[in-house]
Each structure stands twice: as C-alpha cells, then as structure tokens.
N, C-alpha and C positions, 0 to 999 in steps of 0.2 A: 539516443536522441537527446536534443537540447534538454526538453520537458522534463527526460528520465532521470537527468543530471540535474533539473532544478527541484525536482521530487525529491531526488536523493540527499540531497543538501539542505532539504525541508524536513526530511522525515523523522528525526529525534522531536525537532517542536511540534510536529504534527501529530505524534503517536505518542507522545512522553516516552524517556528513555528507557521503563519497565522492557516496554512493546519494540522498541526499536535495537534493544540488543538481539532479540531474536527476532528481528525478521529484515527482509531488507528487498524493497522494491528493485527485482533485477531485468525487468521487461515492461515494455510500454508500446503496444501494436495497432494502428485498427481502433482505437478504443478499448482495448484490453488490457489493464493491470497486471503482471505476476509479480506474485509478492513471494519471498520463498522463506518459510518458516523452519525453525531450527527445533522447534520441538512441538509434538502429539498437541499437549495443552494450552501452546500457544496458539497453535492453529483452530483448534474450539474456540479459542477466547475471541478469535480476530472472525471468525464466521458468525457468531452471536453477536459480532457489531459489524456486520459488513455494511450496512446502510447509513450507520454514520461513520464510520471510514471513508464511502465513497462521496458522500455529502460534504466530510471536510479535502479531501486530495481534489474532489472538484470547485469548491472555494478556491482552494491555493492555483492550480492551474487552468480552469476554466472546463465548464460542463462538455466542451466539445471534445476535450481532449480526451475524456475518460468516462468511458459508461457503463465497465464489468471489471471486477476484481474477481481475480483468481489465485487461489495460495496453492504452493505445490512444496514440498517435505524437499529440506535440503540440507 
C-alpha cells in the first residue's frame, strides 16, 4: 500500500539507523503493523518499546492508519 511505502521510506528517520538495519516494515493491514526483525535481540529491544514505536509511525501516518505492531523473525 501507498502508507507501507511511505512508512518505508520513513523508517531509517523514524527508528535511527541502529534499529532499521534490522528490521524492516513488510506489512500494513487492517491497522496491523508487521515489522520483520533480523535478529532474537532486536526483537526484545523493539517489544520493550512497542508504545513508543507505535506512538511515533502514528505521528508519521496518522492514528487511523495504524493501531498494532507486530514483529515476526525473518
């Protein structure tokens, strides 16, 4: 979708580039995030900030677009 391509094009500034080498917004449904994380500790690090993750991707595209993140191992 349009959003998932402007997510994706957002997401180095949005997540600092640490966080955005490993991971990378591959779905946008419904209001559902997937985010798909390249490694174990990443995916800790992005679950212990899930609320402001989705606090900032909803800044960037708007609260309707997006109302659950979900990481899945890729």
């Amino acid at each position: 979708s349009s959003d998932l391509e402007s997510l994706r094009s957002a997401w180095k500034d949005l997540v600092g580039e640490y966080i955005a080498k490993c991971s990378d917004p591959v779905s946008l449904k419904r209001g559902l995030l997937t985010i798909r994380v390249t490694q174990p500790a990443m995916r800790f690090h992005l679950e212990q900030m899930r609320g402001s993750l989705l606090a900032k991707v909803q800044r960037s595209l708007g609260k309707d677009k997006i109302q659950t993140i979900r990481f899945s191992m890729g």
